[in-house]
Backbone as CSV, one residue per row, in Angstrom:
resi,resn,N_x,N_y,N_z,CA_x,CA_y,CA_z,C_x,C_y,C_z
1,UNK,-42.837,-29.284,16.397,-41.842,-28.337,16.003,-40.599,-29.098,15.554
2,UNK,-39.975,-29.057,14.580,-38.559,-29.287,13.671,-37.435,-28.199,13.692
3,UNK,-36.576,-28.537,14.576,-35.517,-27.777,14.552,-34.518,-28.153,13.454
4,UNK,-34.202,-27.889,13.027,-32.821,-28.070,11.737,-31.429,-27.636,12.185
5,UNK,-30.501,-28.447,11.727,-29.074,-27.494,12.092,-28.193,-27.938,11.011
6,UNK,-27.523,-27.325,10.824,-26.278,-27.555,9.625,-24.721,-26.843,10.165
7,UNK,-23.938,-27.400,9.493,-22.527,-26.639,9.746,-22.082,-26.198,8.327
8,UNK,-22.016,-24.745,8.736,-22.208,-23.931,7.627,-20.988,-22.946,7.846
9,UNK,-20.372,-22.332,7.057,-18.921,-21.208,7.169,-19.832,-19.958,8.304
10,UNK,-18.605,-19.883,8.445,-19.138,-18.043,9.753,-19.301,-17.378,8.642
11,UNK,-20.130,-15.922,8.262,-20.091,-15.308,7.610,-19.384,-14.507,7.895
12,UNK,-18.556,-13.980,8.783,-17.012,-13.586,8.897,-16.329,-14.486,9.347
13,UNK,-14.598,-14.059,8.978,-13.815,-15.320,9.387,-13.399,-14.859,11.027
14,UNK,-13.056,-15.434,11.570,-12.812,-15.844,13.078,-11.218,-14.879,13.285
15,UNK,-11.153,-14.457,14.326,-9.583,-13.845,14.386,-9.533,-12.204,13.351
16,UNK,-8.059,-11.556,13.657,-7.781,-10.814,13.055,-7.595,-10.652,11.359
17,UNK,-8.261,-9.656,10.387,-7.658,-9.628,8.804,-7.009,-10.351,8.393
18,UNK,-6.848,-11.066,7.467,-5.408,-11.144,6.676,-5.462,-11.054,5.465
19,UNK,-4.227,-10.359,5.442,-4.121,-9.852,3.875,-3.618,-10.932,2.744
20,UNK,-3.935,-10.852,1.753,-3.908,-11.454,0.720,-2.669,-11.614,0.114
21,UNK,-1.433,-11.906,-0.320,-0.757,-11.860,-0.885,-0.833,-12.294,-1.896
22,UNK,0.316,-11.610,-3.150,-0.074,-11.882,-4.387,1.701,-12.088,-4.856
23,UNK,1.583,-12.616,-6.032,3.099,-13.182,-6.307,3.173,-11.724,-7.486
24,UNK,3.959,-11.383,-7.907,4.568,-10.657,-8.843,4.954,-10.671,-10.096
25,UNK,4.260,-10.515,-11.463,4.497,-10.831,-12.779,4.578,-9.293,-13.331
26,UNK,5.264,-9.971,-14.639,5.689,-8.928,-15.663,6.808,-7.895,-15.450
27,UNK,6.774,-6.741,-15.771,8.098,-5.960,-15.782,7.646,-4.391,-15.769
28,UNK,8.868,-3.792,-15.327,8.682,-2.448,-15.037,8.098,-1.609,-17.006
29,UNK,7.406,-0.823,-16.631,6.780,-0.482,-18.100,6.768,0.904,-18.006
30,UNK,7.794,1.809,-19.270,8.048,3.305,-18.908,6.894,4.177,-19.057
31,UNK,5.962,3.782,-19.608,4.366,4.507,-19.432,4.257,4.952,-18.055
32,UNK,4.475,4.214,-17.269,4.062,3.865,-15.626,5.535,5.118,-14.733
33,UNK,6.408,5.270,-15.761,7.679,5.672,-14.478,7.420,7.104,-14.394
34,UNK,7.803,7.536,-13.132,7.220,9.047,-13.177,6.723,9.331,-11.335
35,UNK,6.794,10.045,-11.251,6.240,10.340,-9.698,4.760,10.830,-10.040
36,UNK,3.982,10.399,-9.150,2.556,10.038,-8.902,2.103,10.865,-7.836
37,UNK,2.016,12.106,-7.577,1.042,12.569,-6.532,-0.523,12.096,-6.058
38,UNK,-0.967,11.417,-5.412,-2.180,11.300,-4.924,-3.413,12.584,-4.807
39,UNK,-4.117,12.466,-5.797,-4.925,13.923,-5.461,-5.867,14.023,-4.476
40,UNK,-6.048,12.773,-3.626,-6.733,12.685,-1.674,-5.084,13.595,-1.212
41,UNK,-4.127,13.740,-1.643,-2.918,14.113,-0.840,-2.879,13.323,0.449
42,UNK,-3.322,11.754,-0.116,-2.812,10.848,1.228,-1.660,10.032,0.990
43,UNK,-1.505,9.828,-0.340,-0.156,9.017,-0.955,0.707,9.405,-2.202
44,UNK,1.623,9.287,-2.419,2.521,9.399,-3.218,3.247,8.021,-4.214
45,UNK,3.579,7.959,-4.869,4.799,6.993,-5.612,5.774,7.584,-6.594
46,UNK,6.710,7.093,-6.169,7.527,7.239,-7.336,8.244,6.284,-7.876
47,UNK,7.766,6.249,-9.129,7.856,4.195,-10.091,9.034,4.769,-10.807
48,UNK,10.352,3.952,-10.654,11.473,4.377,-11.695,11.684,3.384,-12.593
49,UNK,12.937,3.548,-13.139,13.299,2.531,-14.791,13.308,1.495,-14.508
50,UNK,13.701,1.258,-13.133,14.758,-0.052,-12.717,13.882,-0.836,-11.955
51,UNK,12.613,-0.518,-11.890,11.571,-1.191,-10.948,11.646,-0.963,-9.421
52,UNK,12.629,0.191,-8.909,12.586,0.180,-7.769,11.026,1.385,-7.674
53,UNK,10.917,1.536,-6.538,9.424,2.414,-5.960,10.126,2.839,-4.773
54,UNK,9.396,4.051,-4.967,9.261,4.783,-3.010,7.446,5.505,-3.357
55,UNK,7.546,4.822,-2.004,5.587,4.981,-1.446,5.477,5.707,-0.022
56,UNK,4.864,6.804,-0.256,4.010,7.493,0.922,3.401,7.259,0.865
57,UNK,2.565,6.872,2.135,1.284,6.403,2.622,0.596,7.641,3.702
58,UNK,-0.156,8.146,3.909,-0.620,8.942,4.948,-1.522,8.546,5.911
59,UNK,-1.897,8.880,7.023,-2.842,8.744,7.394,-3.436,9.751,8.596
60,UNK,-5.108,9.621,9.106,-4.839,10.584,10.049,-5.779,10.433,11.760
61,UNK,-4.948,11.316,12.789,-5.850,10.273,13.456,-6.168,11.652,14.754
62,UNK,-6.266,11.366,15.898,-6.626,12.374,16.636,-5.401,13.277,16.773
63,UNK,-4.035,12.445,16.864,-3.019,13.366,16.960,-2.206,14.078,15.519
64,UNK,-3.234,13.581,14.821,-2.688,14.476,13.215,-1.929,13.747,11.946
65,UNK,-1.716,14.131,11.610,-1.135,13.201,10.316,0.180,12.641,10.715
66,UNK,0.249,11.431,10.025,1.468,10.105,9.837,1.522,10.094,8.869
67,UNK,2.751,9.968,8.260,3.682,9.672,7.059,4.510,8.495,7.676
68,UNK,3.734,7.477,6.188,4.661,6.010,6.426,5.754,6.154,5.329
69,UNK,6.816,5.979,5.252,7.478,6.030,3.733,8.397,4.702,3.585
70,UNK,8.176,4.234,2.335,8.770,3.115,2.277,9.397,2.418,0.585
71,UNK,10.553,2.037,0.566,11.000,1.362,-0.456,10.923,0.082,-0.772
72,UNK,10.599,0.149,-1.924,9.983,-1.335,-2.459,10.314,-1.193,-3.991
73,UNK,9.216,-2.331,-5.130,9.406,-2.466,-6.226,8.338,-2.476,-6.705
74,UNK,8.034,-2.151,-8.123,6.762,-2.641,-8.993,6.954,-3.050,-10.117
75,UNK,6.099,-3.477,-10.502,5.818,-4.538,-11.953,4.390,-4.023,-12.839
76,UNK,4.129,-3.880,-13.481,3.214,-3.967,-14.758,2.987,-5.485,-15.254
77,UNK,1.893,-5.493,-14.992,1.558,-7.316,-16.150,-0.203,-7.011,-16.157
78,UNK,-0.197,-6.059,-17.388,-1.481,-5.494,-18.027,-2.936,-6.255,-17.341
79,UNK,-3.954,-6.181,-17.173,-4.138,-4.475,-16.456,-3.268,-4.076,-15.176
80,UNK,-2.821,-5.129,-14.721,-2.441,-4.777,-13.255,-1.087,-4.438,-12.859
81,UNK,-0.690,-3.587,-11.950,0.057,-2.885,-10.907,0.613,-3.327,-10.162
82,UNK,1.903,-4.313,-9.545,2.086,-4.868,-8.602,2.867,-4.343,-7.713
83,UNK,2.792,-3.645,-6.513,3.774,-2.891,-5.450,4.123,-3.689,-4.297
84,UNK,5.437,-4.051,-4.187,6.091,-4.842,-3.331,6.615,-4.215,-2.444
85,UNK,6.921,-3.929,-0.733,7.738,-3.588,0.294,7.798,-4.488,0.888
86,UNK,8.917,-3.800,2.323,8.654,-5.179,3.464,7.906,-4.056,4.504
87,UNK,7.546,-5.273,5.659,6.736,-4.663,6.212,7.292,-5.892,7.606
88,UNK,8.171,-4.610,8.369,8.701,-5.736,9.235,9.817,-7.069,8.179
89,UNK,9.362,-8.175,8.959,10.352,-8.938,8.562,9.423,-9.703,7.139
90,UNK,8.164,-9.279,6.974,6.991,-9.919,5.745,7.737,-8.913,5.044
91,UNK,7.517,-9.490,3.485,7.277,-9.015,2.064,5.618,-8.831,2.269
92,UNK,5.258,-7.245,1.576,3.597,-7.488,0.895,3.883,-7.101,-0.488
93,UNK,2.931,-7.972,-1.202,2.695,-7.616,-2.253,0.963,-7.578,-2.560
94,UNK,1.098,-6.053,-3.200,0.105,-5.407,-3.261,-0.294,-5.781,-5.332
95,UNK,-1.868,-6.056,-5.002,-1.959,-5.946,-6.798,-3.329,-5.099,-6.752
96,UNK,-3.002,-3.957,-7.957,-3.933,-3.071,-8.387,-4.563,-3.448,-9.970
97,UNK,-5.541,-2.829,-10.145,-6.134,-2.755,-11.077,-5.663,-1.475,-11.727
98,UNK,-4.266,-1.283,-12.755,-4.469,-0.145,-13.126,-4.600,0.362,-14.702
99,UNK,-5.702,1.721,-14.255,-5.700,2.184,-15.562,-4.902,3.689,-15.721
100,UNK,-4.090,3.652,-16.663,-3.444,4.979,-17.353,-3.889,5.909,-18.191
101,UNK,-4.279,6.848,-17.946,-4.755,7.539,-19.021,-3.567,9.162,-19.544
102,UNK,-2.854,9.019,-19.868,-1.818,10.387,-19.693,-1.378,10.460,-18.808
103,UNK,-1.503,11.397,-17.936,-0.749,12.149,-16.915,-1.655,11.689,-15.485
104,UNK,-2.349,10.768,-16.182,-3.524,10.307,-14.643,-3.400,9.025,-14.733
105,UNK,-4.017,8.425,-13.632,-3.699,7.063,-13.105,-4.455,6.387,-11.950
106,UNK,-5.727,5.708,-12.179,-6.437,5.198,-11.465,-5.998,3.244,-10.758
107,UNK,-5.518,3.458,-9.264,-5.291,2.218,-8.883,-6.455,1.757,-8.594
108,UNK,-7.071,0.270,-8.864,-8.184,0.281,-7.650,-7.712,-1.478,-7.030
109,UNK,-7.723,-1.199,-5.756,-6.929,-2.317,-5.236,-8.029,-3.568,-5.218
110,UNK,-6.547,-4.676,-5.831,-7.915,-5.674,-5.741,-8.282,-6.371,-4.246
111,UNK,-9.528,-7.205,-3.882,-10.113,-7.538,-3.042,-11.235,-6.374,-2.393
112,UNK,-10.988,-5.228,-1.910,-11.759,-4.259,-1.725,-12.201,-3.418,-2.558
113,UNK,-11.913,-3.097,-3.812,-12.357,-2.681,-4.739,-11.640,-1.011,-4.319
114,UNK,-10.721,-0.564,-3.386,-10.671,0.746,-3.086,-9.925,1.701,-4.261
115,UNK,-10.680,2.502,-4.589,-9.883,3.440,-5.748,-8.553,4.027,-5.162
116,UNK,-7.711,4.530,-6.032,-7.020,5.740,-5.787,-6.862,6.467,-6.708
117,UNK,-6.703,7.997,-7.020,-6.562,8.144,-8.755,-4.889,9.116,-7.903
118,UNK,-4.638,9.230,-8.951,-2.883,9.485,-9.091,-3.046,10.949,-10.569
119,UNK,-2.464,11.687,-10.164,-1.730,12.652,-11.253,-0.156,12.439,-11.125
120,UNK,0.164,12.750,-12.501,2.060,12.568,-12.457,2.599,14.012,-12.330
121,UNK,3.406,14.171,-11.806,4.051,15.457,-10.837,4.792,15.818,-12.248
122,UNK,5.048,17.172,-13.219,5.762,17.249,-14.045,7.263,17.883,-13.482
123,UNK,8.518,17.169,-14.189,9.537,17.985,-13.407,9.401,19.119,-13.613
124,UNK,10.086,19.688,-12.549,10.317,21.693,-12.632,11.560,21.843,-13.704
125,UNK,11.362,22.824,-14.378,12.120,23.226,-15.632,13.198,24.565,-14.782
């Protein structure tokens, strides 16, 4: 009998997640500005001129829904989406895959591939 052994990567990594950070290119792009309702009605954005953002996040759990809300910034640098907050005393920066189509707006975040699609809220007249 031949036993073999090698040292080979864990096929998961060891310890808690970590998230990816991503650096931030390009510039705020007025296609993109506009408030963003989430049609899961789990998140929100609202992308302005000046590159600032405000983001609802939802979530839900035995004791009912959480609303995270938070100010940050974004960027456009074609295809992608970049949404910046702090989080605690960290900066995250978040990069999406996004596509625009009119009044709709599909994020899909990179590394997990997770969609979100977005409609733009029209102001009230």
């Amino acid at each position: 009998m031949v036993a073999t052994f090698g040292c080979q990567k864990p096929e998961e990594p060891d310890g808690p997640p970590v998230r990816k950070t991503y650096v931030m290119s390009g510039a705020p792009d007025p296609a993109f500005v506009g408030n963003w309702a989430g049609k899961d009605k789990m998140s929100n954005l609202e992308l302005k001129e000046d590159g600032s953002a405000k983001i609802m996040a939802a979530t839900l759990s035995a004791s009912g829904r959480n609303e995270t809300r938070l100010n940050g910034e974004w960027k456009v640098d074609k295809p992608n989406l970049f949404l910046k907050y702090k989080s605690g005393a960290s900066d995250v920066t978040l990069k999406y895959e996004a596509k625009l189509n009119g009044d709709s707006l599909e994020l899909i975040q990179a590394g997990n591939n997770h969609k979100n699609a977005y409609q733009r809220v029209k102001p009230k007249k």
